[in-house]
Structure formats: C-alpha cells, structure tokens
C-alpha positions in Angstrom: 29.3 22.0 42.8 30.6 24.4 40.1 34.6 24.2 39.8 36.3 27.4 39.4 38.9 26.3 36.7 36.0 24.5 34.9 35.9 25.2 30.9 31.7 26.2 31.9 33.1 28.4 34.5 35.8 30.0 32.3 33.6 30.9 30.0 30.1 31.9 32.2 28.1 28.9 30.9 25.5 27.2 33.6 26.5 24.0 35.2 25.4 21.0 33.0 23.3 18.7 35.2 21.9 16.1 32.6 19.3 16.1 30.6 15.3 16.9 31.4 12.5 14.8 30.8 11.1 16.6 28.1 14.4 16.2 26.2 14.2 12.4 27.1 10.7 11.8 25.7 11.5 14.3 22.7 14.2 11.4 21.8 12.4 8.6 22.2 9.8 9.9 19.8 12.2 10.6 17.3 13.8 7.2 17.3 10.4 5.6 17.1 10.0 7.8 14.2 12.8 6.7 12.9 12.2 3.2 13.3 8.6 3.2 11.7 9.7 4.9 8.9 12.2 2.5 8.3 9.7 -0.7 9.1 7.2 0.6 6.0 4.7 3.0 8.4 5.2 5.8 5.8 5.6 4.1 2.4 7.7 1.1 0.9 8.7 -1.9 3.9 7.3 -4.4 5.4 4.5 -2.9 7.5 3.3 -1.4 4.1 2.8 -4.9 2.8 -0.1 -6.4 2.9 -2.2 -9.3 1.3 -6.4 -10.2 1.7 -7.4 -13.2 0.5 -10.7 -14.7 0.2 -9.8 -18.4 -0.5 -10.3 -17.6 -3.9 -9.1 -14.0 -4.8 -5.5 -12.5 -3.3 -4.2 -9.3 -3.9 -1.3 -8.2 -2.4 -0.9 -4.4 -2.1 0.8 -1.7 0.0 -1.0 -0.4 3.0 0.8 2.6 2.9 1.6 4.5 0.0 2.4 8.2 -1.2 0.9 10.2 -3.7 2.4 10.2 -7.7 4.4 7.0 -6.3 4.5 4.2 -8.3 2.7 1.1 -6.5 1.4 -2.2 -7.6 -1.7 -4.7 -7.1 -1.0 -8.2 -7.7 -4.1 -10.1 -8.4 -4.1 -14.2 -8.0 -7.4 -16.5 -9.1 -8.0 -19.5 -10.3 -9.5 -19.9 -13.9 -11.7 -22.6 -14.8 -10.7 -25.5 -17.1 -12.3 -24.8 -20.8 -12.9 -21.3 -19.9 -11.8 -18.6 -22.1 -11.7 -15.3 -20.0 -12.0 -14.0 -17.3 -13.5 -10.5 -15.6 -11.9 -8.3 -12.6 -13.8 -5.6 -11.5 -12.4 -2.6 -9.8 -14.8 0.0 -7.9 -15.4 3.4 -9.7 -14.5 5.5 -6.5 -11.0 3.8 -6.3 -10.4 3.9 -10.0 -11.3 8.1 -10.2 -8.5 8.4 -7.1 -5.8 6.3 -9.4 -3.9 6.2 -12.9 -3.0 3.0 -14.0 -0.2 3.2 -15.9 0.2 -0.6 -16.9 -1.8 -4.0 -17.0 0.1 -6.9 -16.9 -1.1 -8.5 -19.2 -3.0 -6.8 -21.7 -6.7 -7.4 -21.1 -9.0 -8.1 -23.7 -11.5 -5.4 -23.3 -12.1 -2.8 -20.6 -14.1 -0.2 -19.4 -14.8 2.6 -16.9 -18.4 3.2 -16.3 -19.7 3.3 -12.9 -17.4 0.3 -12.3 -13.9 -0.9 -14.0 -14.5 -4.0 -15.8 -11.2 -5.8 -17.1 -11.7 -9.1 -19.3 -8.9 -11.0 -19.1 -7.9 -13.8 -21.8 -7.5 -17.2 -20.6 -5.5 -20.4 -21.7 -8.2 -23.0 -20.4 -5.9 -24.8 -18.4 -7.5 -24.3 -15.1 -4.2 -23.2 -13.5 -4.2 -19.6 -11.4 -3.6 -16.6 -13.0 -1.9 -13.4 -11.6 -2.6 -9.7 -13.0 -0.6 -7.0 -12.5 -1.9 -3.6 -12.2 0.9 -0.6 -11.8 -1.0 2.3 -10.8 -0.3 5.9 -9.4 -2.5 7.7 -6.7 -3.4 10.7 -7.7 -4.9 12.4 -4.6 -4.2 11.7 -0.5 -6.6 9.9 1.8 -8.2 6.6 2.6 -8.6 4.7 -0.3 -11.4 2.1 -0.3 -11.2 -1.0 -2.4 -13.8 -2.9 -4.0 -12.4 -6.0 -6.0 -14.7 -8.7 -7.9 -13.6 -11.9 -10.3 -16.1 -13.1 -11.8 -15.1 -16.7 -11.2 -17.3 -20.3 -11.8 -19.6 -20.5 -9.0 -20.3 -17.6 -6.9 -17.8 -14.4 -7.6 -15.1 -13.7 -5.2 -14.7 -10.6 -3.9 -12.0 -8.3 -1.6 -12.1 -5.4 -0.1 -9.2 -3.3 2.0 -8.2 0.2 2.1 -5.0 2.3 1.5 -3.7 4.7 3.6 -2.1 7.4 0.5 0.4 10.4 1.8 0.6 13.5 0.1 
C-alpha cells in the first residue's frame, strides 16, 4: 500500500517491492565472478597453480595465464651420479606459441628444430636439479605441453596444457 506522504509518492516514483529474480541471479553471478577471479580462474592464484609429476620429472606451472604475461616453468629431476649433463626437451608446437625470456641456468647448448633441446651442465653429484624457464605467451589458446629429460634409464616425460587469455 502506497503512502501518500511517501518520498516515492512525492516525487511519482513506483512503489519499491524488492528485488526480482533476474536481479538476484545477476548478483550471484557477479560475486562468483568475483570470487574466481580472485581464487586464480583468470591468471595469477591458487587455482592457476598447478604441478604434474611423473615420479621422476615435476614441473610446476600456471594453468591459467594471459597473453605478454610473464610466467614461469619450474623443472625438478634427478641427475645421475658421474653424469655430466643433462637434456630437456620442450615440444616445437609449444615453443612457436612462447618467448623465453630467461633460462635459469644457462644451458650448455640449445636448439630449436622440430623439438627444443636444452643440455643442461651437471655437477655429478646425483642430487636433483631444478631449471627455470621465464617465458611469455605470445598468442591465446590451449597450450599443449610436451616435456622430456633425458634421464638414466628410460626418459621421463610430462605432458599438461595451459589455458592462455588474450
């Protein structure tokens, strides 16, 4: 019931009776919005984190990324005791999609063929080594990732994919 001396009736406005169901559902979407933006869903958190690991071969990487953003792969194996190097390869698909913009450490030799082959120095110790690789995507879309070490024994090898923003 509409009061006379109401501020709405002073000044011709309809009688507020709540809100509707479309505005409801409209709000709940933004707040889960919100909330997975702030959880990592579109870039840097923690549902962008990831790891795969094959007993062997982890890489830790981010799920989710955007495009020109700086990101990171940080690569962990084990290096056998007396051995001298090491070699990571990196699929040519994924490789043509990214800059790298720093190794960590230097590697020995590399190249960029049909494959990326990085050769890796070793100290002989036998203890686990971790690479670094800063990189850049450089278009938007579903990255697929091929990782190999070339490790004593049989080779150990990854594979996940990146989601990449523009």
């Amino acid at each position: 019931m509409r009061q006379k001396h109401s501020a709405e009736a002073q000044l011709g406005l309809p009688e507020y009776r709540g809100h509707s169901l479309v505005e409801k559902v409209a709000f709940a979407l933004l707040v889960l919005f919100v909330l997975s933006a702030l959880a990592g869903l579109f870039g840097d958190g923690p549902l962008s984190q990831a790891v795969v690991d094959d007993g062997k071969l982890r890489v830790e990487y981010q799920r989710f990324c955007r495009r020109h953003a700086p990101q990171s792969l940080d690569i962990t194996f084990p290096t056998q005791p007396g051995a001298d190097s090491v070699e990571l390869t990196l699929n040519g698909d994924y490789l043509r999609r990214v800059q790298i913009t720093e190794i960590f450490p230097q590697p020995l030799e590399s190249s960029h063929q049909q494959t990326g082959k990085l050769r890796f120095t070793t100290d002989g110790s036998g203890q686990a080594m971790t690479v670094r690789l800063h990189l850049e995507a450089q278009h938007a879309g579903v990255f697929e990732v091929h990782l190999t070490a070339a490790l004593p024994g049989k080779p150990a090898e990854v594979h996940f994919k990146q989601i990449v923003y523009p």
